[in-house]
N, C-alpha and C positions, 0 to 999 in steps of 0.2 A: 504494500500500500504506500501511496506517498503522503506526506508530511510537509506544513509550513516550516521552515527553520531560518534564523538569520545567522546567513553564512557571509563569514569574511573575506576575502581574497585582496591577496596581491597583487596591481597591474603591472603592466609593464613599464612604467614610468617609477614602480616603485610608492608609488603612493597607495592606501589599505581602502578599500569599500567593502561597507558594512551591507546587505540589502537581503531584502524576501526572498527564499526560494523553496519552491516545492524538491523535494528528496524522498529518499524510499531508506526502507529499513537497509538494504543494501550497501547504503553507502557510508553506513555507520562504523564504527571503529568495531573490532574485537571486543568481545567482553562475553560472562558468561549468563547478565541478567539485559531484559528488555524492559523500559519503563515508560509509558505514557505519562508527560509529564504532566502537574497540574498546575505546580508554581515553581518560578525560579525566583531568584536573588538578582540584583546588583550593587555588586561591594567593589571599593576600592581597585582591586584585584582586577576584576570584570573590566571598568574603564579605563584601565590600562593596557588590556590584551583590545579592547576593541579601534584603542587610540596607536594599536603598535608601541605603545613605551614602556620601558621596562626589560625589554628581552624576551619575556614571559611566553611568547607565540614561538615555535622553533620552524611550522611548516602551515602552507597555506595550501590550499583552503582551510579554514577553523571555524568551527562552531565554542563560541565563547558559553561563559556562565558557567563558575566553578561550585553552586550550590541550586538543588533544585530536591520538590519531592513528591510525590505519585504512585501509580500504584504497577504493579509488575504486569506486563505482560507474557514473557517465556523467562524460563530457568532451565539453567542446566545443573545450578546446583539445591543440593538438598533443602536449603536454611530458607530458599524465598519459592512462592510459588502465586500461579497468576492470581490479580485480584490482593494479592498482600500491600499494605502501604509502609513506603517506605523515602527515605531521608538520606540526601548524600552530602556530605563536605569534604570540602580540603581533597586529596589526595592527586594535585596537580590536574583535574577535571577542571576542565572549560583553560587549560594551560597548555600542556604535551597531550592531552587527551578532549577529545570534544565533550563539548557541557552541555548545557541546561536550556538553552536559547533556541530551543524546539520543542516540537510535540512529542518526542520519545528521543532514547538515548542510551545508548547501552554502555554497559559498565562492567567493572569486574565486581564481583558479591563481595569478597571483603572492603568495598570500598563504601557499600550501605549499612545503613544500620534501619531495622524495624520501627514504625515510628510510633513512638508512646500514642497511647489508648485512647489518652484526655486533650489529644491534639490535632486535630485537623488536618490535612496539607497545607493551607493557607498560615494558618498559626506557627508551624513550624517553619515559613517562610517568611513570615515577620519575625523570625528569630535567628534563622538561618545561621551559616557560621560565624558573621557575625555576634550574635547572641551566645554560640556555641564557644567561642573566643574569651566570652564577657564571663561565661560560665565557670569554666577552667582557669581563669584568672583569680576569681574570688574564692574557690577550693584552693588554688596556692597560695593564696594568702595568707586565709585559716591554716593551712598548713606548716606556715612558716611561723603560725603565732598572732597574728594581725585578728585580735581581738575587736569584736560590739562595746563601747563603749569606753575603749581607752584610747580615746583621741581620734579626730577626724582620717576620715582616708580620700585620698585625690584623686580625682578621673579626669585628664586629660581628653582633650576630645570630644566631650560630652556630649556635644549637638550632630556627631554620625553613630551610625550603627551601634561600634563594639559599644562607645564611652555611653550612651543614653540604657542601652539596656543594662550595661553595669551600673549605673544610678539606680536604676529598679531592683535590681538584686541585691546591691549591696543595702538599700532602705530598709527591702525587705527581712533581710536581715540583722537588722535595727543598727545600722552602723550609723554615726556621724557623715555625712560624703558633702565634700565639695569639689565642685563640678566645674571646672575649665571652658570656658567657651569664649571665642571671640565675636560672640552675635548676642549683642545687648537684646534682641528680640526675641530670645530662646531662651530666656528666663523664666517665663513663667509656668513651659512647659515642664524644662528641669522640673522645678520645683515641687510641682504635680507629681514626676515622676518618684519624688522621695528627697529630692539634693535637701541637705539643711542650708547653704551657704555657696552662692555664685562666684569664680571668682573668674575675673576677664583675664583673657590671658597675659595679656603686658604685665600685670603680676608680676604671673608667675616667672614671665622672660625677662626681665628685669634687673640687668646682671650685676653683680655686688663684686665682682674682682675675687670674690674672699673660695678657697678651696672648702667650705665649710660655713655654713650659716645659722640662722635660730632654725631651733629645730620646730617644726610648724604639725607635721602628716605622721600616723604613727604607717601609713602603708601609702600605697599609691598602683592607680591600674594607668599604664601608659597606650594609649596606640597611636601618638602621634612622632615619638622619638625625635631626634636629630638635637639642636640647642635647648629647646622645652627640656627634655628627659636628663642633660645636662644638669639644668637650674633646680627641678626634682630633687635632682640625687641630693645635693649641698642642704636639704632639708627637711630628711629624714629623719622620726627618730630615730636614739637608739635602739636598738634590737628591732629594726622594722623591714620593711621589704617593700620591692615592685615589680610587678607584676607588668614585665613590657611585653606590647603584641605587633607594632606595626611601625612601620618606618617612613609614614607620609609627609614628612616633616623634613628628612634624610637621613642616610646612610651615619653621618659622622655628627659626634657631639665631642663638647670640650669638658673632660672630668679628671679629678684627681683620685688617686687608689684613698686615699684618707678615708673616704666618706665608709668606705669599704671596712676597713682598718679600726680605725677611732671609734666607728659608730655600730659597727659588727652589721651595719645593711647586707641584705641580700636582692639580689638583682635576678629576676625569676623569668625566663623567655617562654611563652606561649605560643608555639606554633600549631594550629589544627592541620596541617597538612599530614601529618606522621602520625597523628595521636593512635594508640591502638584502639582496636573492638571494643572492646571493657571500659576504657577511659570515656571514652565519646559515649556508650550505653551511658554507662552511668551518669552523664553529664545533662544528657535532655530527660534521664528520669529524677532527675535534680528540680531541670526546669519545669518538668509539669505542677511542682510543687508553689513555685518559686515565681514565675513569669505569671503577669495579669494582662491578657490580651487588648482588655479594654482601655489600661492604662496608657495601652502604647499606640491605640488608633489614632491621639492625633496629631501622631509622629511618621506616619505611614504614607506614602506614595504610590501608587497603584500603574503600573504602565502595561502595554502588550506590547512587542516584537519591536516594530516600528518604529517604539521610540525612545530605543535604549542607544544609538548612537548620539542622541542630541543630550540624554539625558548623563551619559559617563564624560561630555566635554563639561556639563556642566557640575557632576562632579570631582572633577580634578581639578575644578576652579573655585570648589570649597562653597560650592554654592544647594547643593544639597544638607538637609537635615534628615535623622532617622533610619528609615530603614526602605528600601525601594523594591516591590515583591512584584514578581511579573506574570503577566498571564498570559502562555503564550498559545491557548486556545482558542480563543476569539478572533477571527481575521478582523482588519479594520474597517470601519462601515464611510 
């Protein structure tokens, strides 16, 4: 049968178009599960394989969207079978492997996970690996010691994806959170979402020279790294931790080992690309507990197919909030 999908291609000029096109199961990549998809994501990640930067694309044609979830159509293996719903993140899908930014897509079975009972496709697509990110940031935290009520914890980032759903979680958790944003306008959704305390980012990037400063965050969740994640560290407490996820910010920050040393921080890196079976199970049956669907509606974005290249220019230009779920069943009318 064929299938809408927005497929990428390389022209001969070198330059990437993104556009409609009908395909068949055919022309699908190897794997050993089929899925009709119901919802995908666009994160970070996503606008940059569709804008070519990054590296991230190795061959063209590509079918982007590194998160999406639905329900099986064929198995070859045991653990899925048609009509199961299920949830895929991270594992280089919608990167060296085609994604999500179609009506089906096939995969390899360790790279799904079943998807909790008390969650819909959609809902887990407002949460997507994004939320899955936000997830496992905050069990490392806890696991480092990052204690409910000894002292505030900082999310960077607040006003996308990973940083607004970890204000939710972490609330829910009855922590202290202040939330990082540079959009005085996205304050009062924070707030709603749990933040006790706004703080604009000039703050926090606000440089004092000093290798070491008042010690302000007993933790911290980063996903915007590069100079931010720098100024972070210098004001940590002691015995505290951070929990970094993303590098949208850049690759390179200015830090000294002190903060390290003196203050006994721990610096905690969150990649969901690798996470195993059990870590990721366990992490969306965290969030069935823990995520309030209602709370994040109106931080939500809604697109089909068509309008995920206008919408990844627009966020890598920092101009998206929340979380952007895609529906790539509907053709456009």
């Amino acid at each position: 049968m064929s299938f809408r999908a927005l497929v990428t291609e390389r022209l001969a000029d070198g330059e990437l178009r993104s556009s409609l096109k009908e395909i068949t199961d055919q022309q699908l990549p190897a794997g050993e599960v089929l899925v009709a998809i119901d919802w995908a994501g666009l994160n970070y990640k996503d606008a940059l394989c569709l804008t070519g930067q990054g590296g991230l694309v190795r061959t063209y044609p590509h079918v982007a969207g590194i998160d999406f979830a639905g329900r099986v159509v064929e198995s070859s293996d045991a653990r899925y079978h048609p009509g199961q719903a299920v949830i895929l993140t991270g594992w280089r899908v919608g990167e060296l492997h085609w994604g999500g930014y179609a009506q089906r897509a096939r995969v390899k079975a360790d790279w799904l996970v079943p998807l909790p009972k008390r969650f819909s496709t959609r809902t887990a697509m407002m949460i997507g690996t994004a939320g899955l990110a936000a997830m496992l940031a905050v069990n490392r935290l806890q696991a480092e010691g990052v204690r409910a009520g000894e002292g505030e914890v900082l999310v960077t980032g607040a006003g996308g994806g990973v940083g607004s759903i970890a204000v939710l979680l972490l609330s829910r958790l009855g922590y202290d959170v202040a939330a990082v944003t540079g959009r005085a306008a996205l304050a009062d959704r924070l707030t709603k979402l749990g933040a006790s305390r706004i703080v604009s980012r000039e703050e926090v990037l606000k440089p004092t020279g000093k290798v070491l400063d008042k010690e302000q965050w007993s933790g911290a969740i980063d996903s915007v790294g590069g100079p931010l994640l720098g100024e972070v560290l210098k004001k940590i407490r002691y015995g505290g931790a951070v929990a970094a996820i993303g590098n949208a910010g850049g690759r390179g920050w200015d830090a000294s080992v002190i903060p390290f040393i003196l203050r006994n921080i721990s610096l905690c890196g969150i990649d969901t690309v690798m996470q195993p079976f059990e870590a990721r199970r366990s992490a969306w049956d965290r969030l069935t507990t823990l995520f309030v669907p209602a709370a994040f509606e109106p931080m939500l974005t809604e697109a089909g197919l068509e309008d995920l290249p206008g919408l990844a220019a627009q966020m890598l230009e920092g101009k998206i909030a929340g979380r952007v779920v895609v529906n790539p069943r509907d053709p456009p009318t």
